[in-house]
Kinemage of the C-alpha trace (Angstrom):
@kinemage 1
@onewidth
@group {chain A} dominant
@subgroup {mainchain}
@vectorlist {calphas} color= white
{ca unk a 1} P 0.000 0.000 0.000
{ca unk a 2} L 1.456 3.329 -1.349
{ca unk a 3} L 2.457 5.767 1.509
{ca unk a 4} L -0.383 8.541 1.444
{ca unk a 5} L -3.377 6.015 1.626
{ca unk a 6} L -1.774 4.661 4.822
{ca unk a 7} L -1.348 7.877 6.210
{ca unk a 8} L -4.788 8.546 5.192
{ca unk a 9} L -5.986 5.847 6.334
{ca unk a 10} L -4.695 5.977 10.086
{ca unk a 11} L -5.802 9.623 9.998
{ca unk a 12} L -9.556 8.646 9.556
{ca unk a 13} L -9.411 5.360 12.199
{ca unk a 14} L -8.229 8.080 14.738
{ca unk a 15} L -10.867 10.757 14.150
{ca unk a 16} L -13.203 7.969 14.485
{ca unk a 17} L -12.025 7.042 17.528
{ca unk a 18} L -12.299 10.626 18.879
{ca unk a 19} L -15.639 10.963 17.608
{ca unk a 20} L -16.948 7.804 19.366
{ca unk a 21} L -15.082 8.852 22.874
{ca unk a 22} L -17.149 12.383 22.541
{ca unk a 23} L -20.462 10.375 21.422
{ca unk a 24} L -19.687 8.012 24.459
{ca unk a 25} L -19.914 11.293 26.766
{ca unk a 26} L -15.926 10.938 27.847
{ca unk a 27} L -15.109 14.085 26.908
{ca unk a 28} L -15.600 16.907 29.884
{ca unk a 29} L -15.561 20.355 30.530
{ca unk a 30} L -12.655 22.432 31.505
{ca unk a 31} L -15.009 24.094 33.962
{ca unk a 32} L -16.410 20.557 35.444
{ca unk a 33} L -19.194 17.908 34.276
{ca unk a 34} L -22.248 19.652 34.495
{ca unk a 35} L -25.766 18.088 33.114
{ca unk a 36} L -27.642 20.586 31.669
{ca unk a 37} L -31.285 19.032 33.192
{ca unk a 38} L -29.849 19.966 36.782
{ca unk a 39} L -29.989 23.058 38.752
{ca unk a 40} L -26.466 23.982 39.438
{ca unk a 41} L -25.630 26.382 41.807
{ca unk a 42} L -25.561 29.734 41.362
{ca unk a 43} L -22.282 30.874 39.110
{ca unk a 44} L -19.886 33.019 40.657
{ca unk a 45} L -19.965 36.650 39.031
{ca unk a 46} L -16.687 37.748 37.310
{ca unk a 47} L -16.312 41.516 38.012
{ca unk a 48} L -14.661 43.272 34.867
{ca unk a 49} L -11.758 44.887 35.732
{ca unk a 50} L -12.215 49.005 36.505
{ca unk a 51} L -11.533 51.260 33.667
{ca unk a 52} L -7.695 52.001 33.599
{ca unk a 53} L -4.837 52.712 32.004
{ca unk a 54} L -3.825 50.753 28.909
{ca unk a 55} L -2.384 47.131 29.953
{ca unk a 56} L 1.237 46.189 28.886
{ca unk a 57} L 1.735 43.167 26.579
{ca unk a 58} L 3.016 40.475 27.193
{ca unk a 59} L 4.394 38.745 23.699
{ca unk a 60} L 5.101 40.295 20.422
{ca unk a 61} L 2.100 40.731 18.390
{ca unk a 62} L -0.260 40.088 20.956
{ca unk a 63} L -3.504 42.548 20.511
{ca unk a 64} L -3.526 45.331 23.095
{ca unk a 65} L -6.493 44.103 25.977
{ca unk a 66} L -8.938 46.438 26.829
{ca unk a 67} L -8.605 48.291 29.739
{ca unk a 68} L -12.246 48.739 29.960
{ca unk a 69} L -15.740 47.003 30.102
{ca unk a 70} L -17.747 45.979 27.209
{ca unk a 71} L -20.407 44.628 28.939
{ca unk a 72} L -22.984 46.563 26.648
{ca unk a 73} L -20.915 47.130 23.957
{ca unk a 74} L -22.757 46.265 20.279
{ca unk a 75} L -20.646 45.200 17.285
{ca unk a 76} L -23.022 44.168 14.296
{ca unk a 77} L -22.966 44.540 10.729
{ca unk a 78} L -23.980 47.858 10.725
{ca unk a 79} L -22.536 49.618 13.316
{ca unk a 80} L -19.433 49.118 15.889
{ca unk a 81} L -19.871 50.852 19.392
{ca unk a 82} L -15.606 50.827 19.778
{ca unk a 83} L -15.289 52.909 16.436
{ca unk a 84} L -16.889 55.792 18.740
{ca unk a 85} L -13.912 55.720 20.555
{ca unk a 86} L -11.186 54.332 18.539
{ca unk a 87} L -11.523 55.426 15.274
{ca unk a 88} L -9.464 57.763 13.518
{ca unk a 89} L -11.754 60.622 13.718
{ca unk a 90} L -12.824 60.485 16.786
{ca unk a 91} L -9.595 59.364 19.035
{ca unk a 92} L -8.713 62.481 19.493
{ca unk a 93} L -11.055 63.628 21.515
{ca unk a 94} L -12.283 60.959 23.154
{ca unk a 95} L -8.350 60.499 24.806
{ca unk a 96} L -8.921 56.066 23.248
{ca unk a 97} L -6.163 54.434 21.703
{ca unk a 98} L -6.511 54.715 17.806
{ca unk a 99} L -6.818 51.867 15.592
{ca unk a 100} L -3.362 50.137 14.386
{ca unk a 101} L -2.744 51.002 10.251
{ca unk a 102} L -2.701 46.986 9.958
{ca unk a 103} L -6.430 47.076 10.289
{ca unk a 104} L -7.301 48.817 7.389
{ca unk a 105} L -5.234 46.447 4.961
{ca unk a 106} L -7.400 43.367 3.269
{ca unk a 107} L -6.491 39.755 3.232
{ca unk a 108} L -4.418 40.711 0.003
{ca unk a 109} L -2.575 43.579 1.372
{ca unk a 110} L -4.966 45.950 -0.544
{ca unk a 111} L -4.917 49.119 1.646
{ca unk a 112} L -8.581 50.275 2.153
{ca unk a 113} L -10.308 53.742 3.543
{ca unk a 114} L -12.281 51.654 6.239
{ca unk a 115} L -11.366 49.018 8.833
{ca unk a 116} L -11.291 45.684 6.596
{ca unk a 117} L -13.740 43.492 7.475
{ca unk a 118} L -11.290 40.745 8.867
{ca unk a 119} L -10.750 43.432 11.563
{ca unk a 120} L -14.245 44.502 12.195
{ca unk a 121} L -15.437 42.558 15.215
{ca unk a 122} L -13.295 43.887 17.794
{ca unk a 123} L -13.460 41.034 20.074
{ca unk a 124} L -12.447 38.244 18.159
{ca unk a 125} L -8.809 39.182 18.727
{ca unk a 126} L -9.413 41.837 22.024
{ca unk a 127} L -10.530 40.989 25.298
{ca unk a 128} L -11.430 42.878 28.459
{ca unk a 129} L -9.571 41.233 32.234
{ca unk a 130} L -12.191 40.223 34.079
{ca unk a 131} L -10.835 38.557 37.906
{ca unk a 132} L -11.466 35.020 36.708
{ca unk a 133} L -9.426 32.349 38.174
{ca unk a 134} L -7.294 30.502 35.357
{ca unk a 135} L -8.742 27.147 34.492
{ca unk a 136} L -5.374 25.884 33.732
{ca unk a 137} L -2.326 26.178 35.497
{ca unk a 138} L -0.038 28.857 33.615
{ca unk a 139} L 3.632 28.885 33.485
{ca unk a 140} L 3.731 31.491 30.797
{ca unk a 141} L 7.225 34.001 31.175
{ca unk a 142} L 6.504 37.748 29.465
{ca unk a 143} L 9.106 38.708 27.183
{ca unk a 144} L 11.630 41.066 29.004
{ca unk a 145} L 12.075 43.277 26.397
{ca unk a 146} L 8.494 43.938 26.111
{ca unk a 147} L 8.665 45.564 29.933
{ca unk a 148} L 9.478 48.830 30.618
C-alpha cells in the first residue's frame, strides 16, 4: 500500500475514535461535568476589571487588551460601538487608543479607507480582564524586552 493512503488511512481510524469517545460522553468540561437538566448552583460573578490605564503586553504581536468594560458594547454589521472611541476621527477627543494602520489592509494587502472586514469585530482578537481564576495552570514568562 502506497504511503499517502496509509497515512490517510490511520488519519480517519483516529478521528473515528475521537468521535466515538465524545459520542460516548468521555469528553468533559474544563469548567467541570455539568448536566444541563440539573440546577447547578448559582455561578460566581466575574467583576470586569475598573476602567484604567492601557495594559502592557506580554508577547510580540499580541492585541492590546482592553482596559475597559464591554459589557454593553454592540458590534453588528452595521454599526461598531468601539469605532466611537477608537476610530481615527474620533480618538482624538475621546483620549482612546486609535486603531493600528494593519487594520485597514485586506487579506491581500490591498490598503482600504475603512477598517477591513477581517478586523471589524473587535473582540475576536481583544478581550477585556475580568478577575477570573485561570482554568489551567499557567507557566507562561513575558518577554523582558516587552517591559518597561
Amino acid at each position: 500500500m502506497k504511503k499517502p493512503y496509509l497515512i490517510l488511512i490511520t488519519l480517519v481510524m483516529g478521528l473515528t475514535l475521537q468521535l466515538s469517545q465524545a459520542v460516548a460522553g468521555d469528553v468533559t468540561s474544563l469548567r467541570g461535568n455539568h448536566d444541563l437538566d440539573t440546577a447547578s448552583k448559582n455561578p460566581v460573578v466575574k467583576h470586569w476589571q475598573e476602567d484604567q490605564k492601557p495594559i502592557l503586553r506580554e508577547f510580540v504581536h499580541q492585541p492590546p487588551l482592553i482596559p475597559h468594560t464591554v459589557e454593553k458594547y454592540q458590534i453588528t454589521m452595521s454599526y461598531n460601538k468601539c469605532l466611537s472611541c477608537h476610530s481615527w476621527s474620533n480618538y482624538g477627543e475621546t483620549g482612546a487608543t486609535k486603531i493600528s494602520l494593519t487594520h485597514f489592509t485586506d487579506r491581500d494587502g490591498n490598503d482600504l479607507a475603512n477598517v477591513s472586514a477581517r478586523r471589524y469585530f473587535c473582540n475576536q482578537c481583544h478581550v477585556p480582564q475580568a478577575n477570573a481564576k485561570p482554568l489551567v495552570e499557567n507557566t507562561f514568562k513575558p518577554a523582558g524586552t516587552l517591559r518597561r
